[in-house]
C-alpha positions in Angstrom: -77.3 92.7 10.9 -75.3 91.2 13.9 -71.9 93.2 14.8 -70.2 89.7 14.9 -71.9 88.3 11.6 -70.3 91.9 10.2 -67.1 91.4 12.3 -66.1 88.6 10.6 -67.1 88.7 6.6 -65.1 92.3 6.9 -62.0 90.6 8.4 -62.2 87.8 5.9 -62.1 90.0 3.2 -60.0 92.9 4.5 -56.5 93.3 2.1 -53.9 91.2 3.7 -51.7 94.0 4.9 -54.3 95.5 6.9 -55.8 92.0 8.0 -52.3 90.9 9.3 -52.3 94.6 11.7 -55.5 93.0 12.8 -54.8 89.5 13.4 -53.4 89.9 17.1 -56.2 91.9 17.7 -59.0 89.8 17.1 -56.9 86.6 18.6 -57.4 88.2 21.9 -61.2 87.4 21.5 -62.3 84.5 23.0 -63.3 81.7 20.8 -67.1 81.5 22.3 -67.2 84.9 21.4 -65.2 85.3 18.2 -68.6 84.6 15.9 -71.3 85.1 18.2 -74.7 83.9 19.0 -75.9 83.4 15.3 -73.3 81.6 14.3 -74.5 78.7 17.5 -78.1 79.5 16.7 -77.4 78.3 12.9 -75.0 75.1 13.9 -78.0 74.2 16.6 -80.5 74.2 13.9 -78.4 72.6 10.8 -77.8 69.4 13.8 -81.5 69.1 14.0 -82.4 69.8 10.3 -79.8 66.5 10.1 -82.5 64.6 11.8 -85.5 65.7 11.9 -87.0 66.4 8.2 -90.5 67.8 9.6 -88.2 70.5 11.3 -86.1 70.6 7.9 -89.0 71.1 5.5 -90.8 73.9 7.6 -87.7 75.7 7.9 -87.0 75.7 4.3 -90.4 76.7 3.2 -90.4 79.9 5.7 -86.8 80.5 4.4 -88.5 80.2 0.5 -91.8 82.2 1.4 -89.6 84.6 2.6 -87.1 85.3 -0.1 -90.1 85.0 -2.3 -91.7 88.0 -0.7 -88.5 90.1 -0.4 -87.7 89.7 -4.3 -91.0 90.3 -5.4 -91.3 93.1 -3.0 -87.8 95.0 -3.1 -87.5 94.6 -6.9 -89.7 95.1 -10.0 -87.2 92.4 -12.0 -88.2 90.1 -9.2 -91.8 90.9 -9.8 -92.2 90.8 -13.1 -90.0 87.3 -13.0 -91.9 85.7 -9.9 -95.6 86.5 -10.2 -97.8 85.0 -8.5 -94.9 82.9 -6.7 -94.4 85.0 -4.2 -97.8 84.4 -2.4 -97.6 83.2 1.2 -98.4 79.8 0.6 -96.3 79.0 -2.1 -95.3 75.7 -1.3 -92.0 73.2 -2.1 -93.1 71.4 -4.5 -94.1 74.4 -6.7 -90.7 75.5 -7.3 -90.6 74.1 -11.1 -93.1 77.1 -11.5 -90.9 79.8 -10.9 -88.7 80.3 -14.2 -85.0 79.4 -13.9 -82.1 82.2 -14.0 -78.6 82.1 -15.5 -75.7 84.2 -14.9 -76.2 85.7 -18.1 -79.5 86.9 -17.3 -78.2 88.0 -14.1 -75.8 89.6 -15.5 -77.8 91.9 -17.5 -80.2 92.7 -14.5 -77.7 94.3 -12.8 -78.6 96.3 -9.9 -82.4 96.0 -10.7 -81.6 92.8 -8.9 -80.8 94.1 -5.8 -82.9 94.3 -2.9 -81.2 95.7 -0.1 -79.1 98.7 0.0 -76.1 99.1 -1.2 -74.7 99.7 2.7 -75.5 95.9 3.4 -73.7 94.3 0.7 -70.2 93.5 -1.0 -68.7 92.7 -4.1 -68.2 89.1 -5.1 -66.7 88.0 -8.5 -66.5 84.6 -10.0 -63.1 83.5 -11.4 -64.2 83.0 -15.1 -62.7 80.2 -16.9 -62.8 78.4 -20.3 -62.8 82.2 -22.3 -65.4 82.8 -20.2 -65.7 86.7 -18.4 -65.7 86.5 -14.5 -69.1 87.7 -13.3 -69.5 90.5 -10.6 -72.0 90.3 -8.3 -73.2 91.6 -5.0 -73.7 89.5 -1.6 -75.1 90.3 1.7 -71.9 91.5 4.1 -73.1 89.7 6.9 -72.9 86.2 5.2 -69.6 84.6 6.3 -70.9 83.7 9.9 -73.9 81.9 8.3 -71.7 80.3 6.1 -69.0 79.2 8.4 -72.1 77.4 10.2 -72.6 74.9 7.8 -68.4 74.6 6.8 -67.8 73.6 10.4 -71.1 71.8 11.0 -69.6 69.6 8.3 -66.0 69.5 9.5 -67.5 68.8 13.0 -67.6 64.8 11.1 -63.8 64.9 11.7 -64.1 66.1 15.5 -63.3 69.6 14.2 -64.3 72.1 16.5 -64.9 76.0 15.9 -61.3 77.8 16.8 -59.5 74.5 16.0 -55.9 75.6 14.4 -55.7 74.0 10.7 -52.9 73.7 8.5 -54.2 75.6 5.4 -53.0 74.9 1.8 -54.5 77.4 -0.6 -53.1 80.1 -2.9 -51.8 82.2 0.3 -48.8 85.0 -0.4 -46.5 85.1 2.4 -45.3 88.0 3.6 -41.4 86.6 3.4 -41.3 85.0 -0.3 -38.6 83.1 1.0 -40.9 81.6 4.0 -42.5 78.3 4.0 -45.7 79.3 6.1 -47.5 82.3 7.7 -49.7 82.1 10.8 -52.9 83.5 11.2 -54.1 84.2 15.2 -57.4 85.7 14.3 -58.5 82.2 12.3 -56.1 79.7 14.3 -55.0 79.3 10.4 -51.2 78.1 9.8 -51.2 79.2 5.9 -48.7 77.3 3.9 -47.1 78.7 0.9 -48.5 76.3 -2.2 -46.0 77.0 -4.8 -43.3 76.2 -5.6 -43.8 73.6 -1.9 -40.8 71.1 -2.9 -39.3 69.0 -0.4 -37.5 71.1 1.6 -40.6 73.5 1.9 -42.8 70.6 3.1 -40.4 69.1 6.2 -40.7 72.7 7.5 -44.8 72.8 7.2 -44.1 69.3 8.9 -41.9 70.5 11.6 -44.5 73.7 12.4 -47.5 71.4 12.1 -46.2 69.2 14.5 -44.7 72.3 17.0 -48.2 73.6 17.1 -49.7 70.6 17.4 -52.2 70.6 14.5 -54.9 68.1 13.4 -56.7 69.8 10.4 -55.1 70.4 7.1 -57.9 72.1 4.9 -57.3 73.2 1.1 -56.5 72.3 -2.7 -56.7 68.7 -3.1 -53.8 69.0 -5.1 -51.7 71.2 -2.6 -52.4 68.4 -0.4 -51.4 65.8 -2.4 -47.9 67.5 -3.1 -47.4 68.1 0.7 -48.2 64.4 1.6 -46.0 63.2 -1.6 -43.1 64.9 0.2 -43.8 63.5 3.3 -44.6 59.7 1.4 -41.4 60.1 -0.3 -39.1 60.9 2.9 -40.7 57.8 4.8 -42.3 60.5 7.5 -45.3 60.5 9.2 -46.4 63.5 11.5 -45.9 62.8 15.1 -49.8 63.6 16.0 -51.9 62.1 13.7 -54.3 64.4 11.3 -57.6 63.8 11.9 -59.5 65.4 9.4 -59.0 66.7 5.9 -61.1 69.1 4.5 -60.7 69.6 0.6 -62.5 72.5 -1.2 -62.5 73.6 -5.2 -61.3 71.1 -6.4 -62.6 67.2 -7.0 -61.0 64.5 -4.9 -59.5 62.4 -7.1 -59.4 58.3 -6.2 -55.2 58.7 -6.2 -54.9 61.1 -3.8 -57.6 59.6 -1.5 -55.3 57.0 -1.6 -52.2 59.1 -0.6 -54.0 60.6 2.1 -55.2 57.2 3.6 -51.7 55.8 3.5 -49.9 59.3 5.1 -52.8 60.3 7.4 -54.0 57.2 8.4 -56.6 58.6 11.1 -58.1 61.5 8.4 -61.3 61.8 8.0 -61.7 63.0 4.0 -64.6 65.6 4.3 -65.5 67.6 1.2 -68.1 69.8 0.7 -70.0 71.4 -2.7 -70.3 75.3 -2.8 -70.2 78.4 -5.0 -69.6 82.3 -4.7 -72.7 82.3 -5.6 -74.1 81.3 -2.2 -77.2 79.2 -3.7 -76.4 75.4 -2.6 -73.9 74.0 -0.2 -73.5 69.9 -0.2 -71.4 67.6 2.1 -69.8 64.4 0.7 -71.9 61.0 2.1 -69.2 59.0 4.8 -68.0 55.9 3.1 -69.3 57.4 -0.5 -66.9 58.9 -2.3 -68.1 61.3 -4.8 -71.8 61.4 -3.1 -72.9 64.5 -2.2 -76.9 65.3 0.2 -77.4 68.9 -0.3 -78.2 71.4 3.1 -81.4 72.2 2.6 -81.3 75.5 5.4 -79.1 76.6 3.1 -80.7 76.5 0.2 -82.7 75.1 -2.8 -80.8 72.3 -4.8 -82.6 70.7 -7.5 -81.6 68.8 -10.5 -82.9 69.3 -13.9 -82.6 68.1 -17.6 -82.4 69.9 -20.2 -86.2 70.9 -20.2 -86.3 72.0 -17.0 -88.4 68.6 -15.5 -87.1 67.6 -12.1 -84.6 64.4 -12.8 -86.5 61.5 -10.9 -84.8 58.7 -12.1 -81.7 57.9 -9.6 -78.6 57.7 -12.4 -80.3 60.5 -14.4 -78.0 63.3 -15.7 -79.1 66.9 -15.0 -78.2 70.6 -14.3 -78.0 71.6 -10.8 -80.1 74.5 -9.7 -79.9 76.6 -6.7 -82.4 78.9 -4.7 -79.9 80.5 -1.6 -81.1 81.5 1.7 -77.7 82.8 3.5 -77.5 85.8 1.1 -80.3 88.0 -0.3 -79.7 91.8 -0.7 -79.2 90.1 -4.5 -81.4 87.2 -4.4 -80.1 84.1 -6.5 -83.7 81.9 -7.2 -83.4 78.8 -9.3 -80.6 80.0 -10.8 -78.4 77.9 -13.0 -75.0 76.8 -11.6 -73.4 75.6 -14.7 -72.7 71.9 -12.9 -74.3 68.6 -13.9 -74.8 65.9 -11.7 -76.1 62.2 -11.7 -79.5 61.5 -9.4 -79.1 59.6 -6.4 -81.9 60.6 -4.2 -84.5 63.3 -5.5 -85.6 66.0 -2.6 -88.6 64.8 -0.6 -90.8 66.2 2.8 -89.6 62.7 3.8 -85.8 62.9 3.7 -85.9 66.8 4.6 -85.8 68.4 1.1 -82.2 67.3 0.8 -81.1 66.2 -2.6 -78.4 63.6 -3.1 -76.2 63.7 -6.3 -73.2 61.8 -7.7 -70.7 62.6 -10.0 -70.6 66.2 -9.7 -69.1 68.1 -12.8 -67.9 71.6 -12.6 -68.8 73.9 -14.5 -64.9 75.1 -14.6 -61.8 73.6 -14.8 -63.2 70.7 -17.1 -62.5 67.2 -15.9 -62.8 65.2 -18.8 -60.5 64.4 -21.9 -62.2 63.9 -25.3 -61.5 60.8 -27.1 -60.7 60.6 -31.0 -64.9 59.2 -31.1 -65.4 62.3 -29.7 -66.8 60.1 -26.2 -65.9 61.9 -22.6 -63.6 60.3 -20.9 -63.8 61.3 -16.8 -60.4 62.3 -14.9 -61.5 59.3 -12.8 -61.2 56.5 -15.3 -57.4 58.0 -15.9 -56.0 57.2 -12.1 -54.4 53.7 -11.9 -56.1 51.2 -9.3 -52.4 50.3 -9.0 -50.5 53.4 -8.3 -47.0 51.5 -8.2 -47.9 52.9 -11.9 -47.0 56.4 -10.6 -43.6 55.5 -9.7 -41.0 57.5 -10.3 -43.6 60.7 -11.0 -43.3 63.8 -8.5 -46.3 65.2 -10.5 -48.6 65.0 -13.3 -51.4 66.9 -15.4 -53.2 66.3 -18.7 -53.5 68.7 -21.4 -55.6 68.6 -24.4 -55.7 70.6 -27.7 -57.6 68.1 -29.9 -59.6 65.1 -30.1 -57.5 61.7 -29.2 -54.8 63.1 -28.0 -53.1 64.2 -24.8 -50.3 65.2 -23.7 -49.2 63.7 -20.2 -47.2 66.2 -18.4 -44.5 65.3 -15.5 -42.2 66.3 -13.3 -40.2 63.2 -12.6 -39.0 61.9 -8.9 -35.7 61.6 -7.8 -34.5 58.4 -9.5 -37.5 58.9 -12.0 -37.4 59.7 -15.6 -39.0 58.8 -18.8 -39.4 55.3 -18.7 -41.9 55.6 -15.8 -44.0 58.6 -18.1 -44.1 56.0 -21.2 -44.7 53.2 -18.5 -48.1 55.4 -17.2 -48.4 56.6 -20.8 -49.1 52.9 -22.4 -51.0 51.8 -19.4 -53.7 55.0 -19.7 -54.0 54.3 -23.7 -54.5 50.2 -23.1 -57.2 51.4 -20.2 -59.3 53.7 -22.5 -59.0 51.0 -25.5 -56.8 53.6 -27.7 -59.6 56.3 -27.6 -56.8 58.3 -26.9 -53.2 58.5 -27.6 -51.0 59.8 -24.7 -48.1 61.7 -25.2 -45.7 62.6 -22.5 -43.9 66.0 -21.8 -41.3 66.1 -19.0 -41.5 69.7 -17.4 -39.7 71.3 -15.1 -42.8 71.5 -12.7 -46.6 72.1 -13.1 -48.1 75.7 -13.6 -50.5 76.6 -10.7 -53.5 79.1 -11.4 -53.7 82.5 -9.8 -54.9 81.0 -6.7 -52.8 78.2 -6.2 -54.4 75.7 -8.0 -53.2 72.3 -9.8 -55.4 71.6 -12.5 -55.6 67.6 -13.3 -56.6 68.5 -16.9 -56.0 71.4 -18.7 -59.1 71.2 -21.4 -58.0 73.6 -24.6 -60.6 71.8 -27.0 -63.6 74.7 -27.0 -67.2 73.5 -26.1 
């Protein structure tokens, strides 16, 4: 393992009072240095892997031969699992040979799993949601720097370069509860305080982005949709424009791309598809929202049905699989994801082993309501093409406890009140041809997760 690649996974995940004793110390590194040669070696070959599938393919076969091997080899669960998959010339297109894993199997392997020792790796855990248990896993310690290499390969879309400063919007405690942001010199990371983030809170962020002259603002869709709400409502705009945004864990809704195009003008939107896992890593397609080509360096994606044949049929529903390549002291092979995803483009030597979905849905945090026919009905089809709808509304959130019915939570705007709820309210049950009634609850604001997070739809109705 690389001291750097080390370096900075353990920062990363160091307790926050010890990270923030560290902080100055690291900031004195220089940038070039900061994640070392890896991390260049791995953004130089993801560039070419962009554009030259022969180069893209052999890399990913080596990288599957490989982990093929090393299971097999370091593991008799791997063994017994892979047979004869792990020869040397397994190829591609054989994958849908090797039998597919789920967390639960996972789960009960345990450490017969694991491949490399103990030393080398570090705890990861899922969040667990919908009554589900959060799942404890291990992951190579040197991972972050490989990781970072495809996160700012795909930010570089914006103009993002490594040791830009970004205004960061996740579920961040602040050392003074009574403080609006935190700064990070190790990261270049301004961390801004998610909750409660009410008007006051977001002309500060405003004021510091603009002192440090930021252009990045990087976290929870819907921390960034509060934050430029604040701004949309007190007629400001930030003296130096934002260039990029760069969402993560949650979906990007068609609303809020509409807020951000109106308060960041000059933002490039660029998400990206992950998992603690480490088995797949997707960027969002420019000008296709909700399109998502799969990185095939780092790793495997492959979409399934419910038999386990490859989906070929562009529109085709499936189960997304992953086979990971940037961590594999526990190696993750074809292993279940939980998500489902619509075909766009199936992986091929020609296009670099890269596999293009649409309509990506997670497997937490469920993004659909049900309707009394017992149809799904996507959080997409319940944002307003005309969001003068949304007037009068500082927030909102669905929340279901049985079929055909909804209650729409609020938190209304100044001026705002229940007229504007019903007004929304009527409008959603016209759009989705009374499949659901909609019942509004004013609130005094909108619960966020542990982490920070504003769930569109709060799904209660099990299965």
């Amino acid at each position: 393992m690389r001291i750097f690649d080390i370096a900075r996974s353990a920062y990363t995940s160091t307790p926050a009072p010890l990270r923030r004793r560290l902080a100055p110390l690291v900031a004195l590194v220089p940038s070039s240095l900061r994640y070392g040669p890896a991390f260049e070696r791995w953004r130089h070959d993801i560039r070419r892997s962009q554009t030259d599938p022969v180069f893209a393919v052999d890399r990913a076969q080596s990288q599957l031969r490989s982990l093929l091997a090393k299971a097999s080899t370091g593991s008799a669960f791997w063994r017994h699992l892979l047979g004869a998959a792990a020869l040397a010339s397994f190829e591609l297109e054989a994958l849908a040979s090797v039998p597919i894993t789920t967390k639960q199997m996972m789960r009960e392997a345990g450490d017969a799993a694991r491949v490399d020792a103990l030393s080398s790796l570090v705890q990861a855990t899922t969040s667990g949601s919908n009554g589900e248990a959060p799942f404890a896993f291990l992951i190579d310690a040197d991972r972050s720097v490989r990781e970072f290499a495809f996160v700012t390969s795909a930010w570089a879309r914006a103009g993002y370069r490594p040791g830009d400063a970004r205004a960061v919007l996740r579920g961040f405690r602040i050392d003074d509860a009574d403080a609006a942001y935190q700064w990070d010199p190790a990261l270049n990371e301004l961390r801004l305080a998610v909750f409660p983030l009410g008007p006051a809170d977001a002309a500060v962020m405003a004021d510091e982005i603009e002192r440090r002259r930021i252009a990045y603002i990087h976290g929870y869709p819907s921390a960034i949709e509060l934050f430029a709400r604040h701004l949309d409502k007190a007629g400001r705009r930030l003296a130096q424009p934002i260039r990029g945004i760069f969402p993560i864990s949650e979906p990007v809704l068609g609303h809020q791309r509409a807020l951000f195009a109106k308060v960041f003008p000059q933002a490039d939107i660029v998400p990206f598809y992950g998992m603690s896992e480490k088995v797949a890593f997707a960027v969002e397609r420019r000008g296709e929202p909700g399109v998502y080509t799969f990185e095939a360096l780092y790793g495997l994606a492959e979409l399934v049905d419910e038999d386990g044949r490859f989906v070929e049929t562009p529109g085709g529903e499936g189960r997304l699989l992953g086979t990971g390549f940037i961590s594999t002291g526990v190696p993750f092979i074809r292993y279940d994801t939980g998500d489902r995803a619509r075909l766009v483009e199936a992986p091929t030597r020609q296009n670099g082993w890269r596999l293009t979905v649409r309509d990506i849905a997670p497997r937490r945090k469920p993004d659909f309501l049900i309707a009394r026919d017992g149809g799904r009905i996507v959080a997409t089809d319940l944002v307003p093409e005309d969001l003068t709808l949304l007037r009068g509304l500082a927030e909102w959130q669905f929340v279901q406890n049985a079929p055909g019915i909804a209650s729409l939570r609020y938190v209304p705007a100044t001026g705002g009140g229940a007229s504007d709820a019903e007004r929304l309210a009527r409008m959603l049950e016209a759009r989705t041809d009374g499949r659901l009634r909609f019942d509004p609850e004013q609130v005094a604001s909108i619960a966020t997760g542990a982490h920070g997070k504003r769930a569109f739809i709060v799904q209660h109705i099990a299965g």
